[in-house]
KETOR-932993 format. One line per 5 residues: number of its first residue (from 1); their letters; for each residue z, y, x of C-alpha. Coordinates in steps of 0.5 Angstrom, whole numbers, plus 500, padded with zeros to 3 digits. Layout:
residues N
NUM	A	Z Y X ~ ...
***
This chain:
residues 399
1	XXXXX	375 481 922 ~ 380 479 928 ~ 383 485 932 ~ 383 481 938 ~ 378 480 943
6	XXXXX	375 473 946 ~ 370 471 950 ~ 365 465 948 ~ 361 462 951 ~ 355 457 946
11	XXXXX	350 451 949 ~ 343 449 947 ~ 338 447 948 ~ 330 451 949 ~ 327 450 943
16	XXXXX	328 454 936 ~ 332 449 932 ~ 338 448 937 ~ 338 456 939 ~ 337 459 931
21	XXXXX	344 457 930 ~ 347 458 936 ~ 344 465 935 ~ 347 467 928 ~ 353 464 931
26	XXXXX	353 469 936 ~ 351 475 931 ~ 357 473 927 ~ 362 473 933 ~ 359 480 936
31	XXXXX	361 483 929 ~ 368 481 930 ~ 368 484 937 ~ 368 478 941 ~ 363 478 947
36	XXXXX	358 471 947 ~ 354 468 952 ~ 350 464 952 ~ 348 458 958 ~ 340 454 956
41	XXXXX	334 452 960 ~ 329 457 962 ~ 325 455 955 ~ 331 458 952 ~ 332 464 957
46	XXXXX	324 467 953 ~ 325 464 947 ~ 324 470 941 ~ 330 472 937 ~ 334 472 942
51	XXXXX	340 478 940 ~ 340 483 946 ~ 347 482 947 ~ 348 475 948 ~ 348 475 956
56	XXXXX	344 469 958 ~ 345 463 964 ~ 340 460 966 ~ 343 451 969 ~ 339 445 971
61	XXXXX	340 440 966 ~ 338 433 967 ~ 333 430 962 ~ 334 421 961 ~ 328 418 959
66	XXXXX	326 411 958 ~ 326 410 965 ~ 332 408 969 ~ 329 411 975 ~ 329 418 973
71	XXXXX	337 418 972 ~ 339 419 979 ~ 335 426 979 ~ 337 428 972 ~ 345 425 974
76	XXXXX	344 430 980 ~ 342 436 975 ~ 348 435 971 ~ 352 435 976 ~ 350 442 979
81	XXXXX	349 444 972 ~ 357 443 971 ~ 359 446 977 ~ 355 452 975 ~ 358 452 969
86	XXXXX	365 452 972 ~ 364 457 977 ~ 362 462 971 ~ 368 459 966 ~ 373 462 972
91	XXXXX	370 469 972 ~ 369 469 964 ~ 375 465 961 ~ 372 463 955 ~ 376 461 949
96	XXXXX	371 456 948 ~ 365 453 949 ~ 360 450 943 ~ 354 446 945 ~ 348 446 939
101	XXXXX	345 439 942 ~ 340 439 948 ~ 341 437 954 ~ 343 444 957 ~ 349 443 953
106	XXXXX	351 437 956 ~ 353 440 964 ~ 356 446 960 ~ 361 442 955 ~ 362 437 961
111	XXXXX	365 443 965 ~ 369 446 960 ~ 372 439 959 ~ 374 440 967 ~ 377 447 966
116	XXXXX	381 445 961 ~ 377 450 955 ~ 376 448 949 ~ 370 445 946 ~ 366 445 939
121	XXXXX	359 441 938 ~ 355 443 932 ~ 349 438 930 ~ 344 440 926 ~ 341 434 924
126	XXXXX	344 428 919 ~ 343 424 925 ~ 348 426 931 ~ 343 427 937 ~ 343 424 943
131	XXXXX	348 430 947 ~ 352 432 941 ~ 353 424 941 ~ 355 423 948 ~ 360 428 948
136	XXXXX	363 427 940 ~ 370 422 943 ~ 371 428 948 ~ 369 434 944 ~ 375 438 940
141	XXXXX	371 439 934 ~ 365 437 931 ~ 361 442 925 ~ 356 439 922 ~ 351 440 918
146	XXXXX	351 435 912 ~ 356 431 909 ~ 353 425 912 ~ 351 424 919 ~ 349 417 922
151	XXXXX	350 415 929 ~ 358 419 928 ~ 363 415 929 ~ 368 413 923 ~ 374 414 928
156	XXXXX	372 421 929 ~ 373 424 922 ~ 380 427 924 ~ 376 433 927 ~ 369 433 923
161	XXXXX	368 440 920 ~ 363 440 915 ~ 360 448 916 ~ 352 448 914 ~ 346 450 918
166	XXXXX	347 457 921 ~ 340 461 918 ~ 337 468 920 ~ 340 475 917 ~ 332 475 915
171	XXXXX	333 470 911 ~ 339 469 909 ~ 340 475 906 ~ 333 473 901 ~ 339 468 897
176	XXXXX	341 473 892 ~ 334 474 890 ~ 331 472 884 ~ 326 466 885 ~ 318 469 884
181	XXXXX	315 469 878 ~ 312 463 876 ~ 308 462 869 ~ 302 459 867 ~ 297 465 868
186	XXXXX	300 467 875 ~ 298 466 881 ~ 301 460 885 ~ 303 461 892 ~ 304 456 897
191	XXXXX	307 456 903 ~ 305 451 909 ~ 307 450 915 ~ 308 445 922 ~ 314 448 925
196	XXXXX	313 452 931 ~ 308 449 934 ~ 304 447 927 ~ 303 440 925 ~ 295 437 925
201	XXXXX	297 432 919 ~ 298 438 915 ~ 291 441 917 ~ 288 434 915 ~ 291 433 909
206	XXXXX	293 439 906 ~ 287 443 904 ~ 284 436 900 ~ 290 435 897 ~ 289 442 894
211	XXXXX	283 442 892 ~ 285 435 888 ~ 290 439 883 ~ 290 440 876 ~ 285 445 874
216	XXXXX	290 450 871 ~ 294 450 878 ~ 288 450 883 ~ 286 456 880 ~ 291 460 881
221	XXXXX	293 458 888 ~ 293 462 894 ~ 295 459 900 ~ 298 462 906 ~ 298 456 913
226	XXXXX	300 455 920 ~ 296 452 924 ~ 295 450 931 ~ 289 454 935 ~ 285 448 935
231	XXXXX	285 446 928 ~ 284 454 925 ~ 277 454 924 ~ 276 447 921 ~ 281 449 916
236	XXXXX	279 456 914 ~ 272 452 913 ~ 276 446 909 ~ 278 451 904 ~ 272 456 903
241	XXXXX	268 449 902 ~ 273 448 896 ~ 274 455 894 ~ 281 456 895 ~ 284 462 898
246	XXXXX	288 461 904 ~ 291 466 909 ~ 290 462 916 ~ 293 464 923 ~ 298 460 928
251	XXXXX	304 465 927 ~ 306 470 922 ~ 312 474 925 ~ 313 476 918 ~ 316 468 916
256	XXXXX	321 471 912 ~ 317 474 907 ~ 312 470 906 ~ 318 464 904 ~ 321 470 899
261	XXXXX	314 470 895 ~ 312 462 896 ~ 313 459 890 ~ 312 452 893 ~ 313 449 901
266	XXXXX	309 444 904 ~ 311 442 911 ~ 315 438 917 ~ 323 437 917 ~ 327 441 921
271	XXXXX	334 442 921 ~ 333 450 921 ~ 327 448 915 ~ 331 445 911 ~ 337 449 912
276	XXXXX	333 455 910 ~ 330 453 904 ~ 336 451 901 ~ 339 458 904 ~ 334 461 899
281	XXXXX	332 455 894 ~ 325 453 895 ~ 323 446 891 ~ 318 444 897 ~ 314 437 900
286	XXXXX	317 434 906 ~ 313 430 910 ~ 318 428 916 ~ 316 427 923 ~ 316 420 924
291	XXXXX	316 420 932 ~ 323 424 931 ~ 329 421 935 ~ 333 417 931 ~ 328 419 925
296	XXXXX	333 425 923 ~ 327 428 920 ~ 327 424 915 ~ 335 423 913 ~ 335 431 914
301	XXXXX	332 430 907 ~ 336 426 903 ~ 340 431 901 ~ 335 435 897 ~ 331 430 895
306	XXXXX	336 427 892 ~ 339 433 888 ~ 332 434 886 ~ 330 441 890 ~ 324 436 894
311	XXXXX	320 430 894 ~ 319 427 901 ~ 312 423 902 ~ 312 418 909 ~ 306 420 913
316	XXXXX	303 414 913 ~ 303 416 906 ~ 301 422 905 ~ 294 422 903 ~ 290 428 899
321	XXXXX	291 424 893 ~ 299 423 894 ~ 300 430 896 ~ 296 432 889 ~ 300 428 885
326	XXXXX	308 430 887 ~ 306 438 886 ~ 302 436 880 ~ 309 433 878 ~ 313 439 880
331	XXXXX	308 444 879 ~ 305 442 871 ~ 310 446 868 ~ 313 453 870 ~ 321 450 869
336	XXXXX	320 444 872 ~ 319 449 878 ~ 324 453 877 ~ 329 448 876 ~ 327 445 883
341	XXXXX	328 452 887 ~ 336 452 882 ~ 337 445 886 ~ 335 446 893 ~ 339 453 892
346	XXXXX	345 449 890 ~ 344 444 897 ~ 345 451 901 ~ 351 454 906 ~ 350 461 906
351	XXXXX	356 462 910 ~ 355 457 916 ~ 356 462 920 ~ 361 465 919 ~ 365 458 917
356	XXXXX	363 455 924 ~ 366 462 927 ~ 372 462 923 ~ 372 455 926 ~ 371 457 934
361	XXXXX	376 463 932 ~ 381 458 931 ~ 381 456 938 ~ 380 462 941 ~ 387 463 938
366	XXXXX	384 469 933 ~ 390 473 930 ~ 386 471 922 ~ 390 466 917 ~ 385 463 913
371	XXXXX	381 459 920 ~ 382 451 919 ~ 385 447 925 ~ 382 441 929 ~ 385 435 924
376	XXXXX	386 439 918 ~ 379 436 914 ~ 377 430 912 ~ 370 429 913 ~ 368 432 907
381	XXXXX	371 438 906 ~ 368 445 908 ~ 371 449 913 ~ 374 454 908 ~ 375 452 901
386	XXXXX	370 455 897 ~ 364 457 902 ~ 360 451 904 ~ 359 444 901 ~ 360 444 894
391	XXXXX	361 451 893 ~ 355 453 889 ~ 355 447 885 ~ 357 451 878 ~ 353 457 880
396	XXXX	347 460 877 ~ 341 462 882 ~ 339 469 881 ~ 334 469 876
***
């Protein structure tokens, strides 16, 4: 830990896969004595989770939609965002400013770029996204999550830092932990989930999709479903009409536990989704949304889909019978599963955090020696040799 102290400040956006970052992030700087603030929208302000010492800044920040019309007023929001944001960087002196995407970030990086304080961004996706794209020439690094990430322009692979998704303590720290039985006469526990918000799709499909396994699996199913308010009663009765047990609500508190027990994961594909099931190792079936900017979803799974730790199905394909075949395929036999799990656990970064902090250090001028500087990886390499892409490729998941 540095013996020196610095103040941050982070930027996301109000949504849990732009702030789940910026929160480990924030946790990973406080433990090194380092103060952190954190500027978002009002949706960001009440977001659960939040660390009750990050100091919160709520700023105008303009939305640009399709329609020029609405840029003028997005243009005027950004700007008074920005002047915000500058009068709080004179009293704050931040070492320097990191953005996690979202449009509140934009007025914040914009106005470290004008006071002269360095800037990171980090994108969660595989797709650069809208912000972080806007901003990535004028930025002084940017961290990423994946070893690829489209809509990145080449010429910027000087400052480009592969770090991983940052995940939650809770979650995290389920890595070390063995993946959950599974033999041919135990139970067979899967997970489901939509995000936040739920997914329709999953309720529709999923409980037939169940229900059409081989007998030997569908016996021994016990499923745990996050659905939307609307969509509870007619699932709970989908799965009593097919005889499977099934846990409904549309939120557990306890997410964490149940993804340490889930055998199996069927859901959406989140930046924050996928980083925490390769952070834990859990095979999964992803369906990505197809309405997500730039399709980011579904490039979010090429990583794991192609080291074998997950299979995708297009929505315009996941039917119940589709969804029956893949986990048949996955499930038949209890090494297939585990094998999978060893291949999604080998696609996580447990150390995001700290590489990204390491990373943020190095501008704040930390009196540590192993950060890396801007410039000094390629696009491929890891922030710290030996912590991030690459370093669990000849580790053995606990058993």
């Amino acid at each position: 830990m540095t013996s020196i102290s610095h103040h941050f400040v982070l930027a996301a956006g109000g949504t849990g896969g732009h702030l789940t970052p910026a929160f480990a992030l924030a946790h990973a700087l406080e433990r090194r004595g380092h103060h952190v603030a954190l500027i978002t929208d009002e949706r960001g302000a009440a977001i659960p989770g939040k660390p009750d010492f990050l100091t919160t800044h709520v700023l105008p920040a303009g939305r640009f939609g399709k329609n020029p019309l609405g840029w003028f007023k997005g243009i005027r929001a950004v700007l008074k965002g920005r002047a915000m944001a500058k009068r709080l960087y004179a009293s704050f002196q931040p070492g320097a400013v990191v953005g996690f995407g979202g449009y509140p970030a934009l007025p914040a990086l914009l106005a470290a770029k004008s006071a002269g304080v360095p800037t990171v961004i980090h994108e969660q996706n595989a797709v650069l996204g809208r912000v972080n794209r806007l901003l990535s020439g004028r930025v002084d690094a940017i961290a990423t999550s994946y070893p690829d990430v489209e809509r990145l322009a080449n010429k910027l692979a000087a400052k480009v830092h592969l770090v991983g998704n940052p995940v939650r303590p809770g979650v995290l720290s389920l890595r070390d932990e063995p993946f959950p039985a599974f033999t041919e006469e135990g139970l067979f526990r899967v997970l489901v989930t939509g995000g936040s918000q739920g997914a329709s799709v999953l309720s529709d499909i999923v409980p037939d999709g169940l229900s059409m396994l081989a007998p030997a699996l569908r016996s021994r199913l016990q499923v745990t479903q996050q659905c939307r308010p609307e969509d509870l009663e007619a699932v709970r009765k989908r799965y009593a009409e097919h005889d499977i047990p099934a846990e409904l609500g549309t939120y557990f508190e306890d997410m964490a536990a149940r993804l340490a027990d889930a055998h199996l994961f069927i859901g959406r594909a989140g930046a924050s989704t996928i980083a925490e099931l390769t952070a834990v190792g859990r095979p999964a079936i992803l369906v990505p949304l197809p309405i997500a900017t730039d399709d980011h979803q579904a490039a979010n799974t090429r990583e794991v889909v192609k080291a074998g730790g997950a299979r995708s199905i297009r929505q315009t394909k996941f039917t119940g019978k589709e969804l029956a075949k893949q986990i048949n395929a996955m499930a038949q036999h209890p090494e297939t599963l585990a094998t999978a799990a060893h291949a999604a656990w080998n696609c996580g970064r447990p150390k995001a955090a700290d590489d990204l902090a390491d990373l943020v250090e190095s501008f704040g001028g930390a009196g540590i020696q192993d950060v890396i500087r801007v410039g000094s990886l390629k696009p491929a390499q890891t922030v710290r040799q030996g912590t991030a892409a690459g370093s669990n490729a000849n580790k053995d998941q606990p058993q």
